[in-house]
N, C-alpha and C positions, 0 to 999 in steps of 0.2 A: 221803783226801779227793780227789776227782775234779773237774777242771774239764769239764761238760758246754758240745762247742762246739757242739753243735746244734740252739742255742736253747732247750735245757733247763737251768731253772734250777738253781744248786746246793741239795744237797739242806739244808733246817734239821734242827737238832738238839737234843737235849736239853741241861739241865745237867750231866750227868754227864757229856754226851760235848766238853764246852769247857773249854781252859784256867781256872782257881776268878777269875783274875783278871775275867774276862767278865761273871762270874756276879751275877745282880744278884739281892735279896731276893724270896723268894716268887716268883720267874721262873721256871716250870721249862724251858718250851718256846720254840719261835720263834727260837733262836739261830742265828750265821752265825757258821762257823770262824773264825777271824785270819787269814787266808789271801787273803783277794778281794782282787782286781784293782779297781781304778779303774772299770771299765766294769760288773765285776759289784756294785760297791755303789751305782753312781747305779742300774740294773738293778733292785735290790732295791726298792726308793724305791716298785715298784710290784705287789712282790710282800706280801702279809701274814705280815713278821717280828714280832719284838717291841721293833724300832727305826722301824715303819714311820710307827705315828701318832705317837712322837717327832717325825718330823722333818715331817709335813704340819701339825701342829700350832701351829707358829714357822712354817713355811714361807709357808702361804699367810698366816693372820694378818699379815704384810708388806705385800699387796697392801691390805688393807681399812684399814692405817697411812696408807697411799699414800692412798690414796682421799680420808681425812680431813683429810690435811697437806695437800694441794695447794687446799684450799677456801679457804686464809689470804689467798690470791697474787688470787685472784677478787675480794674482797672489794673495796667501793667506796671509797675513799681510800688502799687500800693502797700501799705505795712495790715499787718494780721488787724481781722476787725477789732481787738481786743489793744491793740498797739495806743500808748499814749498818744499817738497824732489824733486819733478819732474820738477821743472824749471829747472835746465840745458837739462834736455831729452827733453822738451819741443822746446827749443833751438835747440837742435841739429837737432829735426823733421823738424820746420820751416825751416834751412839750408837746409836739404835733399830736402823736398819739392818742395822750393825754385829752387836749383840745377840743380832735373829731369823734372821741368816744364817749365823753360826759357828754357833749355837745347832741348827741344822737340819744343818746339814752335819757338825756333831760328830754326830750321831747316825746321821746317814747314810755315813758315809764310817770310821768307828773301827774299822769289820771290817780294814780291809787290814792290818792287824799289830800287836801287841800295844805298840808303842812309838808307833805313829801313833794308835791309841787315846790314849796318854797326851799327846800332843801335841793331839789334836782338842779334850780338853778342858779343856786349860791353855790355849787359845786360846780357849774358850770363857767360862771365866771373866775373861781379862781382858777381852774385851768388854763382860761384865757390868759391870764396872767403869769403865770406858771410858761407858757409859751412865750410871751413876749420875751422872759428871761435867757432861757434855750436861746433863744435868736441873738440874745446879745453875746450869750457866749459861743457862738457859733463866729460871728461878728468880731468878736475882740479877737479871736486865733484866727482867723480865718482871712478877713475882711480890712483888719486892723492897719492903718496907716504905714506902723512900723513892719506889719508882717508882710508888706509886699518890696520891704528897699534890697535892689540888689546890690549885692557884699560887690563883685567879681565883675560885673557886664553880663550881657547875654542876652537869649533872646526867646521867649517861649510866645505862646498861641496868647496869651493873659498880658503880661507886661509888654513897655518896650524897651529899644535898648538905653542904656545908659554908662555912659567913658566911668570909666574906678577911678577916676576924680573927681567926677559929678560924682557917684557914688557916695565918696569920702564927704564933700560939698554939703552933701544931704544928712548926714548925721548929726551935722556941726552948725545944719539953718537954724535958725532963730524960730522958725512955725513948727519945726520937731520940737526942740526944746520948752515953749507956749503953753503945747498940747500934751507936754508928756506927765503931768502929774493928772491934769483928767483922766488921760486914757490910763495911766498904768495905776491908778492911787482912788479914781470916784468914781469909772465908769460902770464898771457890774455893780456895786453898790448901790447906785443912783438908778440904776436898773431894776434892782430889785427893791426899793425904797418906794417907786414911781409904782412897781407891780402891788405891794401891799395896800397902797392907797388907794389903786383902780377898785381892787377889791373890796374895799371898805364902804367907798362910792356906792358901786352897785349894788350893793347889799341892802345898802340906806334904800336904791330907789324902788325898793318892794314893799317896804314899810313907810316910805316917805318920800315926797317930791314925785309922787306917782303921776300927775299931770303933763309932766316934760321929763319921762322916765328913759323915754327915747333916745332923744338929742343928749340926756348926760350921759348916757350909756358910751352913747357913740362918742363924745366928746373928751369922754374921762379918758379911753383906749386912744384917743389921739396923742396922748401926754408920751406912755412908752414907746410909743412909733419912732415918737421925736426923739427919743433918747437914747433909746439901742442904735436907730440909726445914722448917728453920729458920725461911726466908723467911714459910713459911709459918703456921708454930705461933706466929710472933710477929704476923701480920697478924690472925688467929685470938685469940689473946687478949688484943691490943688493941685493942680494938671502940669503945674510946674516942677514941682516934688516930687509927683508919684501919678505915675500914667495908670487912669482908669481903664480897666479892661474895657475893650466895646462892649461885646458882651455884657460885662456883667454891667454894666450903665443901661443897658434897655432892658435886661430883665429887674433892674431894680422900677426903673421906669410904668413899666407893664404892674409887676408890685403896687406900686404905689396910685397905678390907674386903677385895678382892679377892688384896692381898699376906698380908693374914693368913689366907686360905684356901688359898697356894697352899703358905704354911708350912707348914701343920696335914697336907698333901698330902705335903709333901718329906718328912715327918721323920715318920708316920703308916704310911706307905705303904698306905694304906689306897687301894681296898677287898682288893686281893691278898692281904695279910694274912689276911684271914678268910678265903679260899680260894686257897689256892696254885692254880697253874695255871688255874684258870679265868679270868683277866682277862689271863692273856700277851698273847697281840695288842694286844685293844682294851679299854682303859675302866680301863688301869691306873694308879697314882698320879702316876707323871711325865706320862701325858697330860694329867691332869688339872690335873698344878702346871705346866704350861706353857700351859692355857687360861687360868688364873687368873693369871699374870702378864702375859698379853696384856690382860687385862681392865684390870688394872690399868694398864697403858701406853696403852690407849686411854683412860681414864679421865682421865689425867694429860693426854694431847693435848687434852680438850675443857677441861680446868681452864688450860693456858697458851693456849689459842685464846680463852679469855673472857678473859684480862685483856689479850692483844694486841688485842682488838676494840674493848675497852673505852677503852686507848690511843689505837686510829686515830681510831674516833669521835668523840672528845672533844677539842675544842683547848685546852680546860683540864686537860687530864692531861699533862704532857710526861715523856719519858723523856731524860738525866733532868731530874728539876725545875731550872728554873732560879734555884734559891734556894738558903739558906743548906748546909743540908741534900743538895747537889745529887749524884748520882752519877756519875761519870766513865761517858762514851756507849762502848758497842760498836766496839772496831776487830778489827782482824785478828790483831793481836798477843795480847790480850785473851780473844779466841775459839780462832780456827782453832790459833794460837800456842801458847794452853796446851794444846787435846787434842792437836797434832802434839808437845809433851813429853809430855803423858803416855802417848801411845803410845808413843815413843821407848823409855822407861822400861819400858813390860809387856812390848814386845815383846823388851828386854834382860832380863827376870824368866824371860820363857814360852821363850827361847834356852836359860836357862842350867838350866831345866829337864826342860826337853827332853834338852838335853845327858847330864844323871843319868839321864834315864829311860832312854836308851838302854844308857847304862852296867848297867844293873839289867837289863834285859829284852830287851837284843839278842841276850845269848847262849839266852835262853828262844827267842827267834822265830826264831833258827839252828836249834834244835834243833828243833823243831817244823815246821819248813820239811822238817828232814830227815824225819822222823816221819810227813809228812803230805804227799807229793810231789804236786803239781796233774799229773793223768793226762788227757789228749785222751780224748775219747771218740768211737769210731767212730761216725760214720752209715751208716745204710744208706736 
């Protein structure tokens, strides 16, 4: 293997000519040895591998995140970006952030060694995780059963109306009362409990159960789905309590079709499948399960931007109510507090895996180093 330093790319390869660990299904072509440099893998980013729409894919999707989140802060009553109402959005943006950054850069930076590979994507997955969280506390202030009862009557674009005896009625039902030690007592926690687990999961499926690495991948991230979105499936089918926004009931909807597309994508591998090598560069399944999870995350920002709107608008909506029923308000503790532990946490999970992976695969990328020395290449 040859470093070309003048300004010739290095050359791609087949599957047969890379380590089996590289090797991804029905791939055959577009690989990059384990070998690159820092400078030849951001390099690559703009060459046609078959990590390239990997990482444009999450990369730019970012910006048009960006684009959408900053329209909250314009809005007319909105309180300063910096205002306690916007810590959990805050949150949820660092997850996103988070998510499509590792997310890109694992794909774009895993050639430099067969251990940094293993590293780029145990950082990858606990962001994932790291995100599901963001979402629930976006969810709890946002989304939250209690955080849409109105005190007074009224009427905005989000709710509908309800007499301040129904009103009163609703603090006092039996399915608030139910639900109120879930929601106010185990939900971020069981959030964040579900999020440590995913990540332990997938970590395992690098070193083990690599045969159906797939489907647990996919299967393990179905568990937080189901548990952040709580807020939701109970606003949803209590339509007698608490009227679902239209809105936000088809973009949850749209949500939740775009994550079951990108499953069907992860675990499918479909279209490659039916034609090995013809889709290596472009059009293959991860590109495609990483469109459909962007969809789904924008989807998810227009569903918590309706019911922050709904909030501001409305002086009969308070977050949280101030009634029986009320929910303890957004501080820092609450927010910023819990994902700085539960990064704490991944980031001692994605250490001490890291750790093994080295143990397993250092002496492989020693050997390979020797096997495959980076050679200058004259100019002339």
């Amino acid at each position: 293997m040859m470093l070309l330093s003048c300004g010739q790319p290095l050359p791609l390869l087949r599957h047969t000519d890379v380590p089996s660990r590289v090797i991804e299904n029905f791939i055959l072509t577009g690989y990059r040895f384990p070998n690159y440099s820092l400078r030849d893998c951001l390099l690559s980013a703009f060459r046609p591998t078959n990590e390239t729409g990997n990482f444009w894919t999450h990369f730019l999707p970012f910006f048009i995140f960006l684009y959408y989140f900053v329209e909250v802060f314009g809005w007319e009553g909105a309180p300063h970006g910096d205002a306690q109402f916007f810590y959990p959005l805050w949150n949820y943006f660092i997850g996103v952030f988070c998510l499509l950054m590792a997310s890109s850069m694992a794909h774009l930076l895993n050639s430099m060694s067969l251990v940094v590979r293993e590293v780029c994507f145990f950082v990858d997955y606990g962001t994932i995780s790291s995100y599901t969280v963001g979402s629930s506390l976006a969810y709890y202030y946002y989304i939250h059963p209690r955080a849409g009862i109105v005190e007074t009557g009224g009427r905005n674009g989000s709710h509908m109306d309800l007499k301040p005896e129904h009103a009163e009625s609703l603090t006092s039902s039996d399915a608030i009362l139910d639900f109120s030690v879930f929601f106010e007592t185990f939900y971020v926690p069981s959030a964040c409990v579900v999020a440590i687990i995913c990540v332990l999961s997938c970590c395992n499926t690098r070193q083990r159960w690599r045969r159906h690495r797939y489907l647990i991948r996919t299967f393990v991230f179905l568990l937080p789905f189901l548990v952040s979105s709580t807020p939701i499936f109970y606003r949803l089918l209590t339509t007698s309590s608490f009227a679902a926004s239209t809105s936000m009931s088809s973009f949850f909807y749209r949500h939740c079709l775009w994550l079951l597309m990108s499953a069907v994508f992860n675990i499918s591998k479909f279209p490659e499948r039916l034609a090995p090598g013809r889709f290596d560069i472009w059009g293959h399944s991860h590109q495609w399960f990483h469109c459909c999870t962007f969809l789904s995350i924008l989807d998810e920002l227009h569903m918590i931007k309706t019911e922050v709107r709904a909030i501001l608008l409305s002086p009969t909506l308070l977050l949280p109510p101030a009634i029986l029923s009320r929910l303890p308000g957004p501080t820092i503790a609450s927010t910023y507090g819990v994902m700085f532990l539960l990064q704490t946490t991944i980031i001692s999970i994605i250490v001490w895996f890291s750790w093994h992976a080295n143990s397993i695969h250092g002496p492989e990328r020693d050997q390979l180093a020797k096997d495959h020395p980076k050679k200058p290449l004259k100019c002339h």
